[in-house]
N, C-alpha and C positions, 0 to 999 in steps of 0.2 A: 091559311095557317102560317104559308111563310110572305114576309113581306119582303119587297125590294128596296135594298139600301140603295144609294147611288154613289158612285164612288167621289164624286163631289159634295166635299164634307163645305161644312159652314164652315165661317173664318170668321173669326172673333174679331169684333169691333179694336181699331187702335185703344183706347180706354182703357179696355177690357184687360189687353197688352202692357200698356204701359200700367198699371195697377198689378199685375201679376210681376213684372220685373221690380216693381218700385218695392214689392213685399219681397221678393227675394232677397234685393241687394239691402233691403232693412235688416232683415235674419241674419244674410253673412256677419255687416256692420255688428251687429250685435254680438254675433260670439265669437270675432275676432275681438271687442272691447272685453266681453266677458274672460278670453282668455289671456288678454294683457294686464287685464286687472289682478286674476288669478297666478301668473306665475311669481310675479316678485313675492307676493306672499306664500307660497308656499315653498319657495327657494328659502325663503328665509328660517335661517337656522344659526342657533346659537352652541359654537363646538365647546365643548368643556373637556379641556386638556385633564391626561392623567398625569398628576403629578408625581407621583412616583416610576411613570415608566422614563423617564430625562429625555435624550435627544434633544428632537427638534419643539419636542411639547412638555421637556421638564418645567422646575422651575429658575424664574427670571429672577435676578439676585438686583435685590432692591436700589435704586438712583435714586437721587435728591431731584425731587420735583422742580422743576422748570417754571418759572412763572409765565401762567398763559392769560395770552390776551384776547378778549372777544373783538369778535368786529360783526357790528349786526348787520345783517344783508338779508335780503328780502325783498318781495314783493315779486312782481312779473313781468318780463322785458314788453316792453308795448306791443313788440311785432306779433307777439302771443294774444295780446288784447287784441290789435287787429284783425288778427286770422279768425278769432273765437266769434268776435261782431262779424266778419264777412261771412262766416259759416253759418250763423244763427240766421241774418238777413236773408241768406239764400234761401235756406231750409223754407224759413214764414213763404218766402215771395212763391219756392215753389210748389207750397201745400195750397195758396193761395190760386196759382192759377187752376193746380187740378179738383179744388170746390169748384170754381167758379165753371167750369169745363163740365163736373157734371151734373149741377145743378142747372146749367141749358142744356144740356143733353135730355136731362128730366124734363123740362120745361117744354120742352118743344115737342118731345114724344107724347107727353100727357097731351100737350094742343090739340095734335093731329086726331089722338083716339079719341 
């Protein structure tokens, strides 16, 4: 009726290991993006002064417009493009080695059986 455990447990293959951390620090990664993405937008808020209470949120007694000049700027500092290709190449190379890792793990375990 009862059986004998032994208190030497199995130890999970490295793989097995490194696939359990690799899904952790995905999840963190992701709801730390999740919640950078989320706060600028919901910080954002558009205040509408009352005008009739004055101070510091009455009203602003009209100036003669300024002639404003654009200056178009844009685009993305390189070192940006850099980092974004270094990160993207790493990413490939190291989903790349852990296919390849268990697809001979598979390989070789199927041989044996």
């Amino acid at each position: 009726m009862f059986t004998y455990l032994s208190r030497r447990g199995t130890r999970p293959h490295v793989t097995t290991r490194l696939r359990r951390i690799t899904a952790i620090l995905a999840i963190a990664i992701g709801g730390v993006l999740a919640w950078a993405a989320a706060v600028p937008a919901a910080s954002a808020a558009i205040l509408i002064p009352d005008p009739g209470a004055g101070g510091a949120y009455g009203p602003v007694p009209a100036a003669a417009a300024a002639p404003v000049q654009v200056i178009a700027g844009g685009g993305m500092p390189g070192w940006q493009i850099t980092l974004i290709a270094l990160a993207a190449a790493l990413a490939a190379a190291t989903a790349a080695v852990f296919l390849d890792r268990t697809r001979a793990s598979r390989r070789s375990a199927s041989a044996t059986g």
